[in-house]
C-alpha positions as CSV (number, residue, x, y, z in Angstrom):
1,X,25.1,11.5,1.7
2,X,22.4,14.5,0.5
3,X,23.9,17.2,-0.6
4,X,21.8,19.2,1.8
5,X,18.9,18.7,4.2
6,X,16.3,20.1,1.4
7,X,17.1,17.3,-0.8
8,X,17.2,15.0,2.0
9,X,13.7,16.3,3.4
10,X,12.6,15.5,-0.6
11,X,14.3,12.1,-0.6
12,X,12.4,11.5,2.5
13,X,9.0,12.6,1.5
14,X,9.8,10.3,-1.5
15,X,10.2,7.5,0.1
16,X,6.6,7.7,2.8
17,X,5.1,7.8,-0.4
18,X,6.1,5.1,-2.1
19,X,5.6,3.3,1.2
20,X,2.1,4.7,1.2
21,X,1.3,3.4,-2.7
22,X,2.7,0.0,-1.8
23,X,0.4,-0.4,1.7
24,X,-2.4,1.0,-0.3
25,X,-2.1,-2.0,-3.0
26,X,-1.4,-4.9,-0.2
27,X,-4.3,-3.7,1.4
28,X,-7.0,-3.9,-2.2
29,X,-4.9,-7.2,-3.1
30,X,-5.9,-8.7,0.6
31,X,-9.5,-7.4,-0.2
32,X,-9.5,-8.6,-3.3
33,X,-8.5,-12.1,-2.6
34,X,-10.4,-12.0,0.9
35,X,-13.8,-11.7,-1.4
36,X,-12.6,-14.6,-4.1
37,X,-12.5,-16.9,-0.8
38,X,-15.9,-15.6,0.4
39,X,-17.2,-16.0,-2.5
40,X,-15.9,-19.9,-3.2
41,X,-17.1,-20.3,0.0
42,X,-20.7,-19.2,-0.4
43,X,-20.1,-16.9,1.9
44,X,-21.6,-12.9,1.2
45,X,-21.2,-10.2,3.8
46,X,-20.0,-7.1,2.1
């Protein structure tokens, strides 16, 4: 499929990054609407 393995190493790397950037966002979106609960809840523990 690559044309060789340094392309396929790249292609790789690519891709644990992307995976990376799209954990990191779950994880502030999950935050983000963990604190809107909190906070319609009354409750503040940060």
């Amino acid at each position: 499929m690559w044309r060789n393995d340094l392309e396929a190493k790249q292609v790789l790397e690519w891709t644990q990054e992307l995976k990376q950037i799209k954990l990191d966002y779950i994880h502030r979106q999950i935050i983000k609407e963990t604190c809107k609960l909190k906070e319609r809840n009354g409750v503040v523990d940060f």
